[in-house]
N, CA, C and O atoms as a Tinker XYZ file with bonds, in Angstrom:
   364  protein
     1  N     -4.072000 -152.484000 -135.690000    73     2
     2  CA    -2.871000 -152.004000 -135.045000    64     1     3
     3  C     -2.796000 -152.487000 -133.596000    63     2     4     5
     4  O     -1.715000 -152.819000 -133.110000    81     3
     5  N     -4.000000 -152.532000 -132.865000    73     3     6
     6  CA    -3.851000 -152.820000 -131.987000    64     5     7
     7  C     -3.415000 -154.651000 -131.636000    63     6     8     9
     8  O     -2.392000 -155.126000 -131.143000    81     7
     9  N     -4.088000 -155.007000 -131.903000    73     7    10
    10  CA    -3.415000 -156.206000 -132.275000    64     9    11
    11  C     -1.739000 -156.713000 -132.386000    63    10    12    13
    12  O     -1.032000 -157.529000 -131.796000    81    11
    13  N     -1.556000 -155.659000 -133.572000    73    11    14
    14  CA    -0.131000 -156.237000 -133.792000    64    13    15
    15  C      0.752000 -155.804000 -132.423000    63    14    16    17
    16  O      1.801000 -156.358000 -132.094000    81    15
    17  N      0.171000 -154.804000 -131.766000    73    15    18
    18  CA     0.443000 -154.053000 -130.573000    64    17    19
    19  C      0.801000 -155.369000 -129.502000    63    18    20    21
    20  O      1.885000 -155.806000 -129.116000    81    19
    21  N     -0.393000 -155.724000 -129.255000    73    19    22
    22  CA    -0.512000 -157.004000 -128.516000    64    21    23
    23  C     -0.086000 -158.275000 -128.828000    63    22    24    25
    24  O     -0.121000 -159.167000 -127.980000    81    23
    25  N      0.317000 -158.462000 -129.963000    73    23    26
    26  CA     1.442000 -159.504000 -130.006000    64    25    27
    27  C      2.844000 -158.801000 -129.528000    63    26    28    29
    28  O      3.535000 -159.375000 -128.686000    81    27
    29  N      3.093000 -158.018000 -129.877000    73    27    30
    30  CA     4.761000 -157.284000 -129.669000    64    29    31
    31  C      4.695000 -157.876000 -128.853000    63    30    32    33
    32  O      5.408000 -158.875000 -128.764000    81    31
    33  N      3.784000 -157.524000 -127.856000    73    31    34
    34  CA     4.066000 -157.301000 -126.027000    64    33    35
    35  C      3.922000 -158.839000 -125.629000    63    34    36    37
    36  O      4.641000 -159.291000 -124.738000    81    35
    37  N      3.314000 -159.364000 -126.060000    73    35    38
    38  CA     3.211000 -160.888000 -125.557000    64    37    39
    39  C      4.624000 -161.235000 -126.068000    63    38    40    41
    40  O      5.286000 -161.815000 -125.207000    81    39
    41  N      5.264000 -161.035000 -127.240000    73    39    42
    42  CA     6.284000 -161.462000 -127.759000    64    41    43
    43  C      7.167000 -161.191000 -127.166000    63    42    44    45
    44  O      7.841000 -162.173000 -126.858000    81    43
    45  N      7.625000 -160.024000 -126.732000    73    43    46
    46  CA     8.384000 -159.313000 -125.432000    64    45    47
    47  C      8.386000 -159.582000 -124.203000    63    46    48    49
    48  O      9.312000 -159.459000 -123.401000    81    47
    49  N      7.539000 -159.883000 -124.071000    73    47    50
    50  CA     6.799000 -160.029000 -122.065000    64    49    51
    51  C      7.981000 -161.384000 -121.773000    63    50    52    53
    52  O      8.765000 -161.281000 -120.829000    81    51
    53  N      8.004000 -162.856000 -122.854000    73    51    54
    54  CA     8.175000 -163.340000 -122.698000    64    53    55
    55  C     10.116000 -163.349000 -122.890000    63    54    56    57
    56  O     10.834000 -164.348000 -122.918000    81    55
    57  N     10.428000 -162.275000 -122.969000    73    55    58
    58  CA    12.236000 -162.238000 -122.561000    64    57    59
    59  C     12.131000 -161.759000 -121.484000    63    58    60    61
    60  O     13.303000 -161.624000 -121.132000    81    59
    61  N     11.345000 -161.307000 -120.493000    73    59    62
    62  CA    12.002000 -161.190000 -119.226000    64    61    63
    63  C     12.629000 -162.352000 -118.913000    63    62    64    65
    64  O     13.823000 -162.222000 -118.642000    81    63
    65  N     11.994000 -163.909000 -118.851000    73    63    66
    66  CA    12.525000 -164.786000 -118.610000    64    65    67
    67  C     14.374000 -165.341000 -119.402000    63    66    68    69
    68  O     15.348000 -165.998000 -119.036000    81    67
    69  N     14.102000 -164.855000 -120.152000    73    67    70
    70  CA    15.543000 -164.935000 -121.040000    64    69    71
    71  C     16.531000 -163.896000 -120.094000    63    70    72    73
    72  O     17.558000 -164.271000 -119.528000    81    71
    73  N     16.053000 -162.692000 -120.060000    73    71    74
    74  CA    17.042000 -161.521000 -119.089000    64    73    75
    75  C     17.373000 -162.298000 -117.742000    63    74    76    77
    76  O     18.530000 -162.515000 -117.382000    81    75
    77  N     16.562000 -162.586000 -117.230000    73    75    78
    78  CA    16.596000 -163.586000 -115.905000    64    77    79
    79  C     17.551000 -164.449000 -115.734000    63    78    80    81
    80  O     18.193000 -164.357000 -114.687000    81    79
    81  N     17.943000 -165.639000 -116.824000    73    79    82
    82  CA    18.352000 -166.673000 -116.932000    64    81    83
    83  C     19.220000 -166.744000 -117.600000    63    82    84    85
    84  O     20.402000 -166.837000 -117.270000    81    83
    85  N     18.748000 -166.709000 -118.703000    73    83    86
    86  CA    20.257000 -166.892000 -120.011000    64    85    87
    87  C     20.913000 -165.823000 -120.194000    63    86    88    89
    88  O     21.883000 -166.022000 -120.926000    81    87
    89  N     20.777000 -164.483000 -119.752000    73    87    90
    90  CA    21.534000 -163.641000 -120.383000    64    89    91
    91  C     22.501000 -163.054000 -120.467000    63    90    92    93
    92  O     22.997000 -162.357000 -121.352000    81    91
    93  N     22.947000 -163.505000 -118.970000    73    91    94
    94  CA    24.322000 -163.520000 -118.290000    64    93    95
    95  C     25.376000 -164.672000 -118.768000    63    94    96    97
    96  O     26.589000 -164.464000 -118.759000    81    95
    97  N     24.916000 -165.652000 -119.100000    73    95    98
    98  CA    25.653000 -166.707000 -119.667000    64    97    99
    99  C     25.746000 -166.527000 -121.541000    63    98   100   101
   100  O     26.709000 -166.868000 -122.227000    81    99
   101  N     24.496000 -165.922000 -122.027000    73    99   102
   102  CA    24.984000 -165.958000 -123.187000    64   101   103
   103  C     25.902000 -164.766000 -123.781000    63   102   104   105
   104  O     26.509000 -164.712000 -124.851000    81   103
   105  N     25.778000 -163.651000 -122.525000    73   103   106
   106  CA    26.952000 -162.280000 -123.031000    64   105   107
   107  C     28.240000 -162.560000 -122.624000    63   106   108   109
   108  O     29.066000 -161.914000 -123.270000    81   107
   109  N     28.979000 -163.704000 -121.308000    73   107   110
   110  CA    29.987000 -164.526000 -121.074000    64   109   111
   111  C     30.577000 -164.833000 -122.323000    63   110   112   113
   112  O     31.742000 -164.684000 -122.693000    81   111
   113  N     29.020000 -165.547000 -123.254000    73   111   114
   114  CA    30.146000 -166.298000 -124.290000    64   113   115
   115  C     30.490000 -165.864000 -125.461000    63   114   116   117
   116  O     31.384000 -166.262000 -126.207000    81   115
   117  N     29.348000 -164.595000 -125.652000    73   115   118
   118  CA    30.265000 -163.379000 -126.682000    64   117   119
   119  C     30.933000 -162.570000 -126.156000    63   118   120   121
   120  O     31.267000 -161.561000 -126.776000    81   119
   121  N     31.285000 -162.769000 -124.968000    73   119   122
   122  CA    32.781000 -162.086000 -124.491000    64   121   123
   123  C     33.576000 -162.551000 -124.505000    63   122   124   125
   124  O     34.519000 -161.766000 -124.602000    81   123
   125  N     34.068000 -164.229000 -124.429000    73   123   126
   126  CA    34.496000 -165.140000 -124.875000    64   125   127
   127  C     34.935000 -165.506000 -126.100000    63   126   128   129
   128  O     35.911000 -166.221000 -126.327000    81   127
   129  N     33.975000 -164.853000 -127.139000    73   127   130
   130  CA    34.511000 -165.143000 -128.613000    64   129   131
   131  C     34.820000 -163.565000 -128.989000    63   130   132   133
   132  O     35.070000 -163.223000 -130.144000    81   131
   133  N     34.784000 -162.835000 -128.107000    73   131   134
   134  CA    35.691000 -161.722000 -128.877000    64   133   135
   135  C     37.131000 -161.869000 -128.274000    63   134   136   137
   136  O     38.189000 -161.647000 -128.862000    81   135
   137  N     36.966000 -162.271000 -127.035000    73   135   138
   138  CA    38.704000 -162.587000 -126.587000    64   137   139
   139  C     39.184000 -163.388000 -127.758000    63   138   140   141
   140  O     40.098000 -163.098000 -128.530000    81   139
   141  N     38.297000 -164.604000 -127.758000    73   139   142
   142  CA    39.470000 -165.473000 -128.943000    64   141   143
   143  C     39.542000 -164.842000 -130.039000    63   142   144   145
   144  O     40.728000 -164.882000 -130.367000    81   143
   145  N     38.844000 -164.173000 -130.940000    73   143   146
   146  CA    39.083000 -163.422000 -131.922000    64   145   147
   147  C     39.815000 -162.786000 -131.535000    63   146   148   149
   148  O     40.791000 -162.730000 -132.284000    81   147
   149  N     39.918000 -162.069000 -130.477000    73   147   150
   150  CA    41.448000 -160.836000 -130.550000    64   149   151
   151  C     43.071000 -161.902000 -130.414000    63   150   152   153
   152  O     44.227000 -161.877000 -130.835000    81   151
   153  N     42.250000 -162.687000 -129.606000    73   151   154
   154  CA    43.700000 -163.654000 -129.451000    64   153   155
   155  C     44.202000 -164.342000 -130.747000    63   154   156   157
   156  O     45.426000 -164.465000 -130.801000    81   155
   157  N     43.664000 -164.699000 -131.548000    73   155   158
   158  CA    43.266000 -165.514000 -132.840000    64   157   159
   159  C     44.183000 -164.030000 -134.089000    63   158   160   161
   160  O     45.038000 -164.230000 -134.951000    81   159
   161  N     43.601000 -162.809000 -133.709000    73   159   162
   162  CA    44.470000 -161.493000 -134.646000    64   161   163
   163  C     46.016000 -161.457000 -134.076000    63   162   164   165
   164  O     46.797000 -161.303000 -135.015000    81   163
   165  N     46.578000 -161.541000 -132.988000    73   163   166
   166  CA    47.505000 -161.657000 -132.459000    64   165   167
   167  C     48.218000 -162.295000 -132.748000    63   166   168   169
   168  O     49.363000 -161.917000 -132.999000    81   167
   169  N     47.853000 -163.453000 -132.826000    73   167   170
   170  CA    48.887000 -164.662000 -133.253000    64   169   171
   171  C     49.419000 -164.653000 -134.867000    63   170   172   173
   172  O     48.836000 -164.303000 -135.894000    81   171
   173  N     50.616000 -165.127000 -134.664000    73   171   174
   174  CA    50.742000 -165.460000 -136.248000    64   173   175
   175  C     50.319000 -166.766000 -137.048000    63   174   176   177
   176  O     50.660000 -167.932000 -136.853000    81   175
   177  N     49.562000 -166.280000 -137.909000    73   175   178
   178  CA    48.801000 -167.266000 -138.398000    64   177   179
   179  C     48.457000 -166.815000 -139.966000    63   178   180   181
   180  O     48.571000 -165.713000 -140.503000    81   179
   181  N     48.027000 -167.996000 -140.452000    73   179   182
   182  CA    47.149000 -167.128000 -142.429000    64   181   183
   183  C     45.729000 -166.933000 -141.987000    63   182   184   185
   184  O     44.914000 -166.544000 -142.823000    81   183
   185  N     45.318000 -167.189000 -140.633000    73   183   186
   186  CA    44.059000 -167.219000 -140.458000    64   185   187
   187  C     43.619000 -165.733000 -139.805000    63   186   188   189
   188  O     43.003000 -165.841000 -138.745000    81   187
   189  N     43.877000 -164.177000 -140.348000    73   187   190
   190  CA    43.738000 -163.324000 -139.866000    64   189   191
   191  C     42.433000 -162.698000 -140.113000    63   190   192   193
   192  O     41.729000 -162.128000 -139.278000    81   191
   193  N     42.156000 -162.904000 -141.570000    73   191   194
   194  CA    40.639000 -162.578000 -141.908000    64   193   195
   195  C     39.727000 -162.951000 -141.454000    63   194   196   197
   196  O     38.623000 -162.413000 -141.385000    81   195
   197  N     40.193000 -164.273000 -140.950000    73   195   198
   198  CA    38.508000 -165.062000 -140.301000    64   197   199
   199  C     38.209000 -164.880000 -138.998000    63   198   200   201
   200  O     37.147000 -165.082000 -138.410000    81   199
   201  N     39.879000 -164.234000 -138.363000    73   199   202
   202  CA    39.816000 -164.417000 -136.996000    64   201   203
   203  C     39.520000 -163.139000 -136.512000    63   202   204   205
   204  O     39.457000 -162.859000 -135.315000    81   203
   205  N     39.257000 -162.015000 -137.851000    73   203   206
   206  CA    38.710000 -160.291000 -137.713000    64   205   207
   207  C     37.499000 -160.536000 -137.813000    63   206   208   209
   208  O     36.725000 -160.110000 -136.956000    81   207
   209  N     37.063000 -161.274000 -138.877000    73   207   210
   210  CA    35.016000 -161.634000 -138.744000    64   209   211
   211  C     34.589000 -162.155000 -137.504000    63   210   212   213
   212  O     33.677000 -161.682000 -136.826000    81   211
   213  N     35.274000 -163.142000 -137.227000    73   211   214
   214  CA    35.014000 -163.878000 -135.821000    64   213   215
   215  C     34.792000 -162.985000 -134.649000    63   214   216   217
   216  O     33.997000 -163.132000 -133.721000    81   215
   217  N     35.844000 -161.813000 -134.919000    73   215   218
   218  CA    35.623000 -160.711000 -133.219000    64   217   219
   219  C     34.528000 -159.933000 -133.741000    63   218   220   221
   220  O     33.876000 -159.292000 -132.917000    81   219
   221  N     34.232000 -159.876000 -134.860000    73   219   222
   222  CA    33.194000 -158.534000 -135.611000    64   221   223
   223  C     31.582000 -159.589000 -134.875000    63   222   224   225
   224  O     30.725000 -159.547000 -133.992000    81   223
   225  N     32.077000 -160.436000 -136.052000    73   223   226
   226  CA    30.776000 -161.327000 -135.449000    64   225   227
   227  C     29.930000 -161.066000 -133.874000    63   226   228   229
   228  O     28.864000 -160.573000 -133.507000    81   227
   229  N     31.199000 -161.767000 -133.205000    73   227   230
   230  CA    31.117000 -161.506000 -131.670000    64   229   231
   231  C     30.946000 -160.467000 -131.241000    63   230   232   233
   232  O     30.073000 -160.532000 -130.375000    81   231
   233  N     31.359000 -159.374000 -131.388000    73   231   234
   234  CA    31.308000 -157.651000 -130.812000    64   233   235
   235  C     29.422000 -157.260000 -131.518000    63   234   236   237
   236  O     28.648000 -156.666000 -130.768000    81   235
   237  N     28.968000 -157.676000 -132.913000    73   235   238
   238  CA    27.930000 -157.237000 -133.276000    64   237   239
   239  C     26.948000 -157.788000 -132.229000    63   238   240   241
   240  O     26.211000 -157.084000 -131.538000    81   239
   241  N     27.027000 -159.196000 -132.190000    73   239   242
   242  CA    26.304000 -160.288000 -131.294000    64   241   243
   243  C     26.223000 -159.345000 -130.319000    63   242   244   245
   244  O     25.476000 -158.380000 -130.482000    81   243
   245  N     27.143000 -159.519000 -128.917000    73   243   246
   246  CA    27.261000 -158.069000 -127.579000    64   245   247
   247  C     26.468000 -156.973000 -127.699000    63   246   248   249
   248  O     25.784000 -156.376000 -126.868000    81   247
   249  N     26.631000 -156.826000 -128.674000    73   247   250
   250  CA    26.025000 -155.105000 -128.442000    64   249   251
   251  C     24.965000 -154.885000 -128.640000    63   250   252   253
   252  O     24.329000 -153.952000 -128.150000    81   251
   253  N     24.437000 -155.977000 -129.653000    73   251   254
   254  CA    22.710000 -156.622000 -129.662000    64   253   255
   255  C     21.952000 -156.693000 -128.556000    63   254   256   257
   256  O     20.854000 -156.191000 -128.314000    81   255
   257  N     22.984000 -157.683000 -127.616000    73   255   258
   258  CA    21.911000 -157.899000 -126.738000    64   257   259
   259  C     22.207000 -157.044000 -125.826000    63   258   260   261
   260  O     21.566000 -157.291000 -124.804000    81   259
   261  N     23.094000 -155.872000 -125.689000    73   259   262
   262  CA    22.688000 -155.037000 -124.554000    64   261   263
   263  C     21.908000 -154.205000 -125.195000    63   262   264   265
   264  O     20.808000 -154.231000 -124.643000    81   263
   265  N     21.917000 -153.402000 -126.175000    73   263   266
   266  CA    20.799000 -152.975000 -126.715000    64   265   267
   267  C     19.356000 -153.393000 -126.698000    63   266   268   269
   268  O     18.411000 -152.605000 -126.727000    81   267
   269  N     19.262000 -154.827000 -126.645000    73   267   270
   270  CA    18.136000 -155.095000 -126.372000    64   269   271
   271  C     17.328000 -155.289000 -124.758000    63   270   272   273
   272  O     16.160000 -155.434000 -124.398000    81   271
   273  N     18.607000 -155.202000 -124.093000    73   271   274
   274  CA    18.286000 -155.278000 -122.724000    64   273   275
   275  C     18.256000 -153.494000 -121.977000    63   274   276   277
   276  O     17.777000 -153.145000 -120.899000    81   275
   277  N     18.896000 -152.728000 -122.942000    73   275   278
   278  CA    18.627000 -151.467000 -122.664000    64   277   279
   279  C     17.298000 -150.949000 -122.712000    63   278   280   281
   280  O     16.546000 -150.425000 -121.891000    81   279
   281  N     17.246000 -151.202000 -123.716000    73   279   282
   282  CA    15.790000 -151.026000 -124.456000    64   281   283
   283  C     15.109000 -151.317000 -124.515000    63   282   284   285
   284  O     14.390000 -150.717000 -125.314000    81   283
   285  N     14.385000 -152.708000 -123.695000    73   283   286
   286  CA    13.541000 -153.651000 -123.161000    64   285   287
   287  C     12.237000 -153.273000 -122.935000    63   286   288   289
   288  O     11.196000 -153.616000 -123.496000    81   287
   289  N     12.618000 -151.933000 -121.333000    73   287   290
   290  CA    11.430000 -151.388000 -120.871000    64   289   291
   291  C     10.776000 -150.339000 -121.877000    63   290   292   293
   292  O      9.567000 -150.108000 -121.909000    81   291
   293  N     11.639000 -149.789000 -122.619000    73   291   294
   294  CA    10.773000 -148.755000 -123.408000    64   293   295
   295  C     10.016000 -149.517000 -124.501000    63   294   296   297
   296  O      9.013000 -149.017000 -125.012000    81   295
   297  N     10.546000 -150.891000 -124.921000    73   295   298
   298  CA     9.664000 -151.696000 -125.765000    64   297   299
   299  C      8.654000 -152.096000 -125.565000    63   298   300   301
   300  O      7.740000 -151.849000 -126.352000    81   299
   301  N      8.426000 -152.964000 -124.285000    73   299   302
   302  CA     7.488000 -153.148000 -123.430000    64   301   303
   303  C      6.209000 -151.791000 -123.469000    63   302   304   305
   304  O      5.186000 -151.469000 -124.072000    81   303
   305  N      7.138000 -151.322000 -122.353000    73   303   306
   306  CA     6.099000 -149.721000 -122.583000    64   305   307
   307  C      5.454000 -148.928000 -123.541000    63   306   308   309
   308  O      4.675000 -147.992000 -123.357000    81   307
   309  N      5.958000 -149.515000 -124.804000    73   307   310
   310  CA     5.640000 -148.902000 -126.375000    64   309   311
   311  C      4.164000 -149.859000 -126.797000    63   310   312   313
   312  O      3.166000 -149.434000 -127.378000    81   311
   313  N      4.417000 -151.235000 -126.302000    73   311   314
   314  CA     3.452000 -152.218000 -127.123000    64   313   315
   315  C      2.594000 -152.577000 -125.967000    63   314   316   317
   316  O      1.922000 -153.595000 -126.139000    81   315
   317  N      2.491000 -152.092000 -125.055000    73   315   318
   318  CA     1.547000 -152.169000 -124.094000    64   317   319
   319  C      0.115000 -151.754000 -123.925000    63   318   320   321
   320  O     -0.074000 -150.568000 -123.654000    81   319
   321  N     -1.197000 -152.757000 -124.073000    73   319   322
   322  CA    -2.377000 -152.234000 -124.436000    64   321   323
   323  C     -3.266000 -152.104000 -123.316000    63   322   324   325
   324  O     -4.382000 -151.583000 -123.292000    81   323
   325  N     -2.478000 -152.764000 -122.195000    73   323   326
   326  CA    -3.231000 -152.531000 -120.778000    64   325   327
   327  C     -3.479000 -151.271000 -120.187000    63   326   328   329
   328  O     -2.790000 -150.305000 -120.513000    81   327
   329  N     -4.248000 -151.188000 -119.481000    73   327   330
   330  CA    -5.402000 -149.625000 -119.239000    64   329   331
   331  C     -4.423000 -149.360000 -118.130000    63   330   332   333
   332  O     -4.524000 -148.156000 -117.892000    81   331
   333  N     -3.502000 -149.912000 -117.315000    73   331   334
   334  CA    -2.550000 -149.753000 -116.354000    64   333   335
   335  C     -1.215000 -149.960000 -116.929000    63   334   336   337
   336  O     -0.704000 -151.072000 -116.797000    81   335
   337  N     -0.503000 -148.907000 -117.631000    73   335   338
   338  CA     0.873000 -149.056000 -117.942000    64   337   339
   339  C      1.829000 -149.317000 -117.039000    63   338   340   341
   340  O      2.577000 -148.351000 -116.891000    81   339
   341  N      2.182000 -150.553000 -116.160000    73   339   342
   342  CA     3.002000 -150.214000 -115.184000    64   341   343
   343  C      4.370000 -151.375000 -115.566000    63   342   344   345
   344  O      4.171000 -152.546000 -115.242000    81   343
   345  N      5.594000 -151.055000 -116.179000    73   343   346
   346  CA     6.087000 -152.155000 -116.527000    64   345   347
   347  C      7.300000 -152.149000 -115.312000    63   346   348   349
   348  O      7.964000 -151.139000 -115.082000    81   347
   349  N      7.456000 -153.256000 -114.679000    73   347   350
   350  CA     8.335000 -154.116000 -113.710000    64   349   351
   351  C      9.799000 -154.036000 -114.797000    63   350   352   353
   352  O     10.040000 -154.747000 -115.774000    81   351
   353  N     10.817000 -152.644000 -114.078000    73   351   354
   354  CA    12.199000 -152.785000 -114.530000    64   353   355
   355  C     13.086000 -153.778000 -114.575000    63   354   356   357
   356  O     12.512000 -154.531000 -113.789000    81   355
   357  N     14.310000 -154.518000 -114.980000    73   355   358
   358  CA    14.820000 -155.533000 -115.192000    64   357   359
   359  C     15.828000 -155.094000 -113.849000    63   358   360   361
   360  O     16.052000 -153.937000 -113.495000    81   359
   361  N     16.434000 -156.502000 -113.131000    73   359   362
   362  CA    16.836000 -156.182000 -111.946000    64   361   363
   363  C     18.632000 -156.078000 -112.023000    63   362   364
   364  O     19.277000 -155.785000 -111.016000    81   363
């Protein structure tokens, strides 16, 4: 158990760098594809079904990753095997 413990956290440790960098640009662009999906339902078109998956798609995507950025530190803090629990909050 412990083990699998210590992969989590290595596995984890290593999205701070993702929160840092990409994560602002990649929630831009599922905010981006839920606009066009709403814009895409709006319009008249035969393309209404694809353009409701398309915002679903996009809205599931979003909410993923704030969930995962919510929930980060308590993950961290969960799979942590160091004798000093001290995990550095996301800024």
């Amino acid at each position: 158990m412990n083990k699998i413990r210590h992969g989590l956290f290595s596995f984890f440790f290593t999205f701070q760098a993702f929160f840092r960098l990409a994560f602002p640009m990649l929630f831009s662009l599922n905010l981006l594809g839920v606009a066009l999906g709403l814009l895409l339902i709006f319009t008249p078109s035969n393309a209404r079904e694809y353009s409701e998956i398309i915002c679903l798609c996009f809205a599931f995507s979003s909410c993923s990753l704030l969930a995962l950025k919510h929930f980060y530190p308590t993950i961290l803090a969960k799979t942590d095997t160091r004798s000093n629990k001290i995990v550095v909050p996301l800024r």
